[in-house]
C-alpha positions in Angstrom: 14.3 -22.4 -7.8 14.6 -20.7 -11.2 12.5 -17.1 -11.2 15.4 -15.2 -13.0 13.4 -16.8 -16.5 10.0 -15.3 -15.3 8.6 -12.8 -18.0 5.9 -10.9 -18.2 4.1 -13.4 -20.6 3.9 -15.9 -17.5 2.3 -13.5 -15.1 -1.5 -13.4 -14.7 -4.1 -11.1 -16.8 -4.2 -8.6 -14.4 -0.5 -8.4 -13.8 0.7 -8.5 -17.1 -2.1 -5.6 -17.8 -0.3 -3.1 -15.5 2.9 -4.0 -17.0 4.3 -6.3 -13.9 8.3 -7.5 -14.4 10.5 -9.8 -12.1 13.4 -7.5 -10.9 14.8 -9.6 -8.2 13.9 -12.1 -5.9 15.8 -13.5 -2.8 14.9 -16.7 -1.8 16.7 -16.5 1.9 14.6 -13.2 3.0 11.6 -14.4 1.1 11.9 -10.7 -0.7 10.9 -9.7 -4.4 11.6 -6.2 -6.2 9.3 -6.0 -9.5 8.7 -2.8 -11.6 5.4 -1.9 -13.1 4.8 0.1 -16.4 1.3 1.8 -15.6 -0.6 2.5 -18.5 -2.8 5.5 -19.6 -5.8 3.6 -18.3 -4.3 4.4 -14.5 -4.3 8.2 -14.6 -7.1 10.2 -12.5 -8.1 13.4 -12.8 -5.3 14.7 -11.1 -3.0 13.5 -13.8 -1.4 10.7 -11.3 -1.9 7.1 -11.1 -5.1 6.2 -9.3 -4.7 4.8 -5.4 -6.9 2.1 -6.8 -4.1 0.2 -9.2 -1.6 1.2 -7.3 -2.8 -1.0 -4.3 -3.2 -3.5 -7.2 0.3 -3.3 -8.0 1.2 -4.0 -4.1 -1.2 -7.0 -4.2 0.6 -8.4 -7.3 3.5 -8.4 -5.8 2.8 -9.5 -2.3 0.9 -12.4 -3.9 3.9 -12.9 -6.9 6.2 -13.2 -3.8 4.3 -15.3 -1.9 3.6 -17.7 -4.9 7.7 -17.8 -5.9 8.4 -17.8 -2.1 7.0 -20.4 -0.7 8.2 -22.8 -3.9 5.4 -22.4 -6.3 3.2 -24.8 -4.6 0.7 -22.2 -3.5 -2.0 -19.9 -4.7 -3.8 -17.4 -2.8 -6.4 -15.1 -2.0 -5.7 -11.5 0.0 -8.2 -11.9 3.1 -7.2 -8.4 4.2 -5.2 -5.1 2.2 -4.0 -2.4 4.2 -2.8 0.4 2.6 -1.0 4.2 3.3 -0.9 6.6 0.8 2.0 8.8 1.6 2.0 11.2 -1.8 0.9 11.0 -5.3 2.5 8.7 -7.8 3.1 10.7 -10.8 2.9 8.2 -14.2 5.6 6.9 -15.0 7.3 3.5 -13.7 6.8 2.3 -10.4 9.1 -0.1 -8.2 7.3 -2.6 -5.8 9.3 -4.6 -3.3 7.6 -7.4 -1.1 8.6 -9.0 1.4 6.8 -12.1 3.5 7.0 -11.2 6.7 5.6 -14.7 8.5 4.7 -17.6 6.7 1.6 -20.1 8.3 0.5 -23.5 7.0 -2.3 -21.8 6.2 -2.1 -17.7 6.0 1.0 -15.8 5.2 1.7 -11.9 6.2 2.7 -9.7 4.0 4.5 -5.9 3.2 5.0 -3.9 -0.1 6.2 -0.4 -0.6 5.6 1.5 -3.6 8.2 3.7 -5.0 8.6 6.3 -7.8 11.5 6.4 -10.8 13.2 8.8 -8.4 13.4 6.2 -5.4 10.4 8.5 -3.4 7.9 6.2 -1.4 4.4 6.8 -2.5 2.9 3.7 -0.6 2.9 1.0 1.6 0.4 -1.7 2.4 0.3 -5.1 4.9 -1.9 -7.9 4.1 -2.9 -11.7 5.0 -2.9 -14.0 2.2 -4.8 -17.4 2.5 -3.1 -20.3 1.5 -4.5 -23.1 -0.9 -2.6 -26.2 -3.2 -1.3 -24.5 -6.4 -3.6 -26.5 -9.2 -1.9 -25.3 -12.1 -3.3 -22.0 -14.3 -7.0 -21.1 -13.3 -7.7 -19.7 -17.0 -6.2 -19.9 -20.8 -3.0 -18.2 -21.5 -3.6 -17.7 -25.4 -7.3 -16.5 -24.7 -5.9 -14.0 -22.2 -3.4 -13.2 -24.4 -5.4 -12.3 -27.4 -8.3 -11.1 -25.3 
């Protein structure tokens, strides 16, 4: 299965909005690394990106595993997201890896950690994905594009 030409043109709306790129993927240990490039929109108060997106960002990339995975035959919805800050994540780039750690017929399992430019875990979340037949792109690439 070819990944290695994923860009971040080909990823979803929301995905492509936090900056979401293919770092590595290994097919055997059903594993994928991706780096995010957060943008100003993320930042709270405190001056660090917001718990909110960056349980978004471990979401992504559980469900951008799951989806390469398992052959690109499936899409998904996250029936459960649990997640553990451990410290802040100051802005900058962040580093997801996922791994699947049981695969169903019809719900997979799921883990992400979150990590800084400096290799510090800020994160970590489990979920269960439900399963359904991949129909193809659920929306317009060029309207989501320009929109």
């Amino acid at each position: 299965m070819e990944v290695s030409a994923f860009t971040r043109d080909m990823a979803p709306p929301s995905a492509r909005w936090m900056g979401m790129d293919l770092i590595e993927h290994d097919a055997e240990r059903l594993f994928t690394r991706v780096s995010f490039q957060p943008n100003n929109d993320m930042i709270n108060f405190g001056g660090v990106i917001q718990g909110g997106f960056l349980g978004a960002m471990m979401d992504d990339a559980m469900g951008f595993n799951t989806f390469i995975s398992l052959g690109m035959k499936f899409s998904m919805a996250t029936i459960d997201l649990h997640t553990q800050f451990l410290k802040a994540a100051p802005f900058g780039p962040i580093t997801c890896e996922a791994l699947i750690t049981k695969a169903g017929k019809t719900i997979v399992f799921a883990e992400a950690k979150l990590f800084t430019a400096e290799d510090e875990l800020v994160a970590r979340a489990t979920s269960s994905l439900k399963l359904r037949p991949f129909a193809g792109l659920q929306y317009d690439m060029k309207e989501a594009k320009d929109g």
